[in-house]
C-alpha positions as a Python dict, from the first residue, in 0.01 Angstrom:
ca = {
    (1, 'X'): (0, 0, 0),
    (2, 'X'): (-222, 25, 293),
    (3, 'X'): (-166, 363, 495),
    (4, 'X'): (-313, 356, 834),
    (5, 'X'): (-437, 649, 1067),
    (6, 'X'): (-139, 905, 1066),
    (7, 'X'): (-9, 1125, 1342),
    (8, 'X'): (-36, 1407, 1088),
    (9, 'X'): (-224, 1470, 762),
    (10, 'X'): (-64, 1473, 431),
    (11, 'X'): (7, 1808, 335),
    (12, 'X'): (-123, 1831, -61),
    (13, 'X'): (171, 2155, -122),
    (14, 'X'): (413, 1978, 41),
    (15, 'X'): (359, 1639, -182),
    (16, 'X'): (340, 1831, -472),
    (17, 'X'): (660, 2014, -463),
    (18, 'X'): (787, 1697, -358),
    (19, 'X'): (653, 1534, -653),
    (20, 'X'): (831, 1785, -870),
    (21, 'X'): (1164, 1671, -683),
    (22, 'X'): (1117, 1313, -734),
    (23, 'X'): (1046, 1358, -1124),
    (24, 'X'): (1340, 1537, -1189),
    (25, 'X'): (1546, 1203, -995),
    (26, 'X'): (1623, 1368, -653),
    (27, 'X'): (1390, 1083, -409),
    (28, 'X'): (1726, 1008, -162),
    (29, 'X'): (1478, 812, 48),
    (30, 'X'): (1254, 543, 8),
    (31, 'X'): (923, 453, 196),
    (32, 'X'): (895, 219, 477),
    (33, 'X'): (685, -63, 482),
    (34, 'X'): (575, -324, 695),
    (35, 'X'): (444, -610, 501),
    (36, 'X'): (262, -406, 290),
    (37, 'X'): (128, -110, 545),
    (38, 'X'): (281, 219, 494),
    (39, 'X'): (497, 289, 869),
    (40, 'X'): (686, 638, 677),
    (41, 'X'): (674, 831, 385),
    (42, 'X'): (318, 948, 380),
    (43, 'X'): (452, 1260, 152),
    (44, 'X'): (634, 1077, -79),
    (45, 'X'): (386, 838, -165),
    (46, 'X'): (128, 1125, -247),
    (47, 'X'): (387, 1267, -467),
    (48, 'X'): (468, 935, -637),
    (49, 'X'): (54, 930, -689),
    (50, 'X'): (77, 1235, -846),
    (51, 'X'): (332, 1142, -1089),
    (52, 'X'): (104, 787, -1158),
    (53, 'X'): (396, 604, -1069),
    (54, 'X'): (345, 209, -1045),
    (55, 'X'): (569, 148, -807),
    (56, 'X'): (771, 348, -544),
    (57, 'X'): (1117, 235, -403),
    (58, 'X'): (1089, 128, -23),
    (59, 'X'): (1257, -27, 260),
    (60, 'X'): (1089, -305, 520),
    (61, 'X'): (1103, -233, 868),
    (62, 'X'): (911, -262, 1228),
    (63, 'X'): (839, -569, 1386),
    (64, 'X'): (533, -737, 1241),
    (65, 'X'): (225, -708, 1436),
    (66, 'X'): (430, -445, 1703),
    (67, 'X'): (237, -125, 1661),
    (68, 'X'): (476, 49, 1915),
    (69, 'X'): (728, -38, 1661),
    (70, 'X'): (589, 89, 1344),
    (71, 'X'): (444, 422, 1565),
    (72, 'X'): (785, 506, 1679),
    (73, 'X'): (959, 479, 1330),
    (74, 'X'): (694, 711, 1202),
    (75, 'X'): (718, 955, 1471),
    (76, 'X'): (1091, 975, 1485),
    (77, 'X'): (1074, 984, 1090),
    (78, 'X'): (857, 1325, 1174),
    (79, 'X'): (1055, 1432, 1485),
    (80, 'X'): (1406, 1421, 1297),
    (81, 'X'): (1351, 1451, 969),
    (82, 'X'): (1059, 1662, 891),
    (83, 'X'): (944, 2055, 994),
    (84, 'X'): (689, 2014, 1279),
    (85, 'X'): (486, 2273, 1446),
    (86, 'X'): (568, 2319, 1804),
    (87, 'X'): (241, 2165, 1908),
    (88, 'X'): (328, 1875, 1617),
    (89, 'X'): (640, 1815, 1772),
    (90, 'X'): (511, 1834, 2139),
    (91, 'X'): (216, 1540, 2061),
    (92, 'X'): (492, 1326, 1894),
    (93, 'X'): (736, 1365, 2199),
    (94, 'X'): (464, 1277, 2435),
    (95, 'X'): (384, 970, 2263),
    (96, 'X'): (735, 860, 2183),
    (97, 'X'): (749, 849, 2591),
    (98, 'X'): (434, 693, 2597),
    (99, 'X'): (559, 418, 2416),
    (100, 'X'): (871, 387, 2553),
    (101, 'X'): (721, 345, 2862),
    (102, 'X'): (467, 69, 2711),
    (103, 'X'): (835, -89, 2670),
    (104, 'X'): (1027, -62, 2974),
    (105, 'X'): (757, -160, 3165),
    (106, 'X'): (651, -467, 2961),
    (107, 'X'): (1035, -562, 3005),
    (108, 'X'): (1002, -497, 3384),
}
């Protein structure tokens, strides 16, 4: 799995505790990959390196070669899912509009 540059850095805590989770059978969500470059789940890969698992259970999603695409699953994956600082969430809602506006005005 490749992981690119991240919006935010893997917290080490955070993938441990969530490697103790995922040993004891409670991963509800997989990893998303596109092709094979990590788009979300930055956390639960750690933790599955932690365990020295082989293999991790994931989903595929973005659109191939769309950046926009993979950076917004990763930054709603953060916005909705995750604890964010304020200033965490505030860079991810500025460039979720950033991108979205990318969008509309390539559609324009």
């Amino acid at each position: 799995v490749i992981v690119r540059k991240r919006m935010r850095k893997v917290n080490k805590a955070k993938a441990e505790s969530l490697a103790v989770s995922i040993s004891e059978g409670r991963m509800i969500n997989p990893i998303i990959l596109n092709g094979n470059t990590l788009v979300s789940g930055a956390h639960r890969l750690e933790a599955h390196k932690i365990l020295k698992e082989k293999t991790i259970w994931y989903v595929p999603g973005g659109e191939l070669g769309n950046e926009d695409s993979l950076k917004l699953i990763e930054i709603d994956e953060n916005l909705f899912r995750n604890e964010l600082s304020e200033a965490q969430k505030a860079r991810y809602i500025a460039e979720r509009v950033a991108i979205i506006a990318r969008r509309v005005a390539k559609e324009a």
